[in-house]
DRENPA-3360 file (N, C-alpha, C; in nm, 2 decimals, always signed):
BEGIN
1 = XXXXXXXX = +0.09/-0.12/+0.00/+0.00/+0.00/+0.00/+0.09/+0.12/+0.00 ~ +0.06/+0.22/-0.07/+0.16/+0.34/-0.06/+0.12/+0.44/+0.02 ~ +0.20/+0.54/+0.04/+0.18/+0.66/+0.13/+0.08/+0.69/+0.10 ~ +0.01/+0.75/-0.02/-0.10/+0.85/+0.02/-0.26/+0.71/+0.00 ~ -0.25/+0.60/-0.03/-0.30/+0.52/+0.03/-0.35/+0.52/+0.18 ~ -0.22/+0.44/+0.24/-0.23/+0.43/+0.35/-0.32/+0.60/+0.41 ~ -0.28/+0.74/+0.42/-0.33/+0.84/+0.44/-0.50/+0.83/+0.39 ~ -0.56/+0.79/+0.27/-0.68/+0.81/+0.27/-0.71/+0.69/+0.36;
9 = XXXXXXXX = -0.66/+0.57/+0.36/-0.74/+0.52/+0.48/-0.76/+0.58/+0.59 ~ -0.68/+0.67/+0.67/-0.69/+0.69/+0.81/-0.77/+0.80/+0.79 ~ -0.75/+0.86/+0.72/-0.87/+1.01/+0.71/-0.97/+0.90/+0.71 ~ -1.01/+0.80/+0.61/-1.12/+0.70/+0.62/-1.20/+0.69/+0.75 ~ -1.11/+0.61/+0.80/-1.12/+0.55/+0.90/-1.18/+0.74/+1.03 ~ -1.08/+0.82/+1.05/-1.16/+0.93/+1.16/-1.26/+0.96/+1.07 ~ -1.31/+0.98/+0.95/-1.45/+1.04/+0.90/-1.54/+0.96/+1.01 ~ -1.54/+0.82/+0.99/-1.63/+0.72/+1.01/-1.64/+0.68/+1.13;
17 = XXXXXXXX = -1.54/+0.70/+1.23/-1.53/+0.71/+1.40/-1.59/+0.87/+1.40 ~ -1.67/+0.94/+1.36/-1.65/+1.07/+1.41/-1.81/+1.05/+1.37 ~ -1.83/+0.98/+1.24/-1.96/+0.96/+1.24/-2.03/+0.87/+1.32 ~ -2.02/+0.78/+1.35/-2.08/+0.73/+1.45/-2.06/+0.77/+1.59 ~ -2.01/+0.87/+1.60/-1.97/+1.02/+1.75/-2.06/+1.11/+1.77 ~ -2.19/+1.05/+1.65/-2.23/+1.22/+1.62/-2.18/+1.33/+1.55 ~ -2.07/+1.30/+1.48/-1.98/+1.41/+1.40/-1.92/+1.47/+1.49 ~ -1.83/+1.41/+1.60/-1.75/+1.44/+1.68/-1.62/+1.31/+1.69;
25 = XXXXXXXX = -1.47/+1.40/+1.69/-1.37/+1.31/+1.72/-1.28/+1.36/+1.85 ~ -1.22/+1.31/+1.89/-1.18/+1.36/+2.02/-1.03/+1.36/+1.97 ~ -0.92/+1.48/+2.05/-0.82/+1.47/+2.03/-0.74/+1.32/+2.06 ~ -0.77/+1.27/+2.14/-0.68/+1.13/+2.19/-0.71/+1.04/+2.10 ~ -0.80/+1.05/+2.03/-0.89/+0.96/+1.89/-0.76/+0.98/+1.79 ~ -0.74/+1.12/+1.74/-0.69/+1.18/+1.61/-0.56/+1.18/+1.66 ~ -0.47/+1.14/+1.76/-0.37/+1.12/+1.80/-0.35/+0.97/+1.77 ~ -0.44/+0.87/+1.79/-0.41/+0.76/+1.79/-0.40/+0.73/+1.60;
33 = XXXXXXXX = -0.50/+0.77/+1.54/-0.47/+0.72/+1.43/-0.39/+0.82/+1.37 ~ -0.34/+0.94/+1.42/-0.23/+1.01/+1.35/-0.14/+1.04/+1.43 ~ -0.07/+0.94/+1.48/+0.06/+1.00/+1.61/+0.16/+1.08/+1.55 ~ +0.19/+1.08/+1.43/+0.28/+1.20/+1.37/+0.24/+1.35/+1.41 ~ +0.07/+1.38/+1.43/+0.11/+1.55/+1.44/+0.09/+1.60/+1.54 ~ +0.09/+1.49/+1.64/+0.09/+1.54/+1.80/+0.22/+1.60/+1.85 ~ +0.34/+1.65/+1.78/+0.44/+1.72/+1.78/+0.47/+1.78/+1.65 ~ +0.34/+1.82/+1.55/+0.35/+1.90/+1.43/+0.24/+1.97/+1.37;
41 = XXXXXXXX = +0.29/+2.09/+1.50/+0.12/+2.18/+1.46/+0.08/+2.21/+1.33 ~ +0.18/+2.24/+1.23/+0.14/+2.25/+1.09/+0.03/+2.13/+1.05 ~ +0.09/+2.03/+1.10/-0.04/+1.92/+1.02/-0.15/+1.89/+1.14 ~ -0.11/+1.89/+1.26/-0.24/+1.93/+1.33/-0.35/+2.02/+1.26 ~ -0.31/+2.15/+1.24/-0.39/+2.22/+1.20/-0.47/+2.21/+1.06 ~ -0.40/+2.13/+0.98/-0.43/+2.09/+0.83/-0.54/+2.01/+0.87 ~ -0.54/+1.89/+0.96/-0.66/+1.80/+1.00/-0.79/+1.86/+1.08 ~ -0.74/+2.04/+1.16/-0.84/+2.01/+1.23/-0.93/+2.10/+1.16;
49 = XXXXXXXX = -0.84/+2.19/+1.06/-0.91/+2.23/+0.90/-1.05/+2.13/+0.85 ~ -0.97/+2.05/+0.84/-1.00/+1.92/+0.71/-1.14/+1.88/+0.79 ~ -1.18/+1.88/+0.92/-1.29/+1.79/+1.03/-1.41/+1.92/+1.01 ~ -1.32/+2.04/+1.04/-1.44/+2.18/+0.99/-1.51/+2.20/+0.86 ~ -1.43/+2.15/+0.75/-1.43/+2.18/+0.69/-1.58/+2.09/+0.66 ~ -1.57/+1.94/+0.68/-1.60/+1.79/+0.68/-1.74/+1.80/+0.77 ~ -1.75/+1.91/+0.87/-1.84/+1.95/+0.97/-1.83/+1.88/+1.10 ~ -1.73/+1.83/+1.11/-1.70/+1.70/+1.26/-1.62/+1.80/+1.33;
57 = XXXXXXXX = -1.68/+1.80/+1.43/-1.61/+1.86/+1.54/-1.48/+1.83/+1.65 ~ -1.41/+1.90/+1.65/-1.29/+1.86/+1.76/-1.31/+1.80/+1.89 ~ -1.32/+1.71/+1.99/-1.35/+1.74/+2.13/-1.49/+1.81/+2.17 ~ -1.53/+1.85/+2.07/-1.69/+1.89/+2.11/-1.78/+1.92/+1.99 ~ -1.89/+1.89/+1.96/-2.03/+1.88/+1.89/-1.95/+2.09/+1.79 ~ -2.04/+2.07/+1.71/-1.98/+2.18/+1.63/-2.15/+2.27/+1.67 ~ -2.15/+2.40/+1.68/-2.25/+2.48/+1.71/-2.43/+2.43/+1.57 ~ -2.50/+2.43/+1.61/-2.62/+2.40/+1.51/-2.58/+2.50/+1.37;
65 = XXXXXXXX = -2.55/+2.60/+1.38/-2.50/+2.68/+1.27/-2.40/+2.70/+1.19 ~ -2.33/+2.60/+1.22/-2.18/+2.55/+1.13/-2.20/+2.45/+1.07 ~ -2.36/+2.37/+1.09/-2.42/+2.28/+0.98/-2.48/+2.33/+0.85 ~ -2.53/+2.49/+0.89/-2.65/+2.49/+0.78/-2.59/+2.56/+0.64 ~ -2.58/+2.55/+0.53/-2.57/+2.65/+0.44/-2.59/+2.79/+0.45 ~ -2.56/+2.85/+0.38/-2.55/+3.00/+0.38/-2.71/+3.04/+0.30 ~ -2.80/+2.98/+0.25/-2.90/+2.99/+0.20/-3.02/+2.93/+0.33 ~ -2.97/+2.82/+0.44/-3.08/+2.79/+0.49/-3.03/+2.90/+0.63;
73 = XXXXXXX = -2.93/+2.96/+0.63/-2.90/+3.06/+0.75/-2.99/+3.18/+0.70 ~ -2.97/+3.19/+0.60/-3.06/+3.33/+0.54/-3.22/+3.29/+0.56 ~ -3.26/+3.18/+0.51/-3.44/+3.13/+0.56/-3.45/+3.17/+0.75 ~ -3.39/+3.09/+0.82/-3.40/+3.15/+0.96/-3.41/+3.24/+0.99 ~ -3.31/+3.33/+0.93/-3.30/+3.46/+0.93/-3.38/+3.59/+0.91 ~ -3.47/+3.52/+0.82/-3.61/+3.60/+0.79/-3.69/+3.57/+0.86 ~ -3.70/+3.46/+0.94/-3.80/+3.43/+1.05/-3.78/+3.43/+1.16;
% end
């Protein structure tokens, strides 16, 4: 299996532990299946990017309004 193999597995693999979390991963989680960037905030930060981005939350549930689109925030918004 090659490098960036092996890498989409493990992203794999925390998408799918985070989903059955409730779209929550915990740092001791993302430490375990990535013990490299527990001493490399650059890629720390690229993953905890990558979970916001993904909408899974770090250590805690992400606010109800970091789920919705920018069209269903604007519907609320009017009501």
């Amino acid at each position: 299996m090659t490098e960036q193999q092996e890498f989409a597995k493990r992203i794999e693999e925390m998408v799918d532990l985070a989903k059955d979390q409730e779209n929550v991963i915990f740092e001791d989680q993302l430490f375990e299946i990535f013990p490299e960037i527990k001493d490399d905030k650059a890629k720390y930060e690229v993953i905890a990017e990558f979970l916001k981005e993904k909408k899974i939350g770090l250590n805690e549930k992400l606010p109800f309004e970091e789920y919705l689109t920018e069209d269903e925030k604007n519907y609320f918004n009017l009501y």
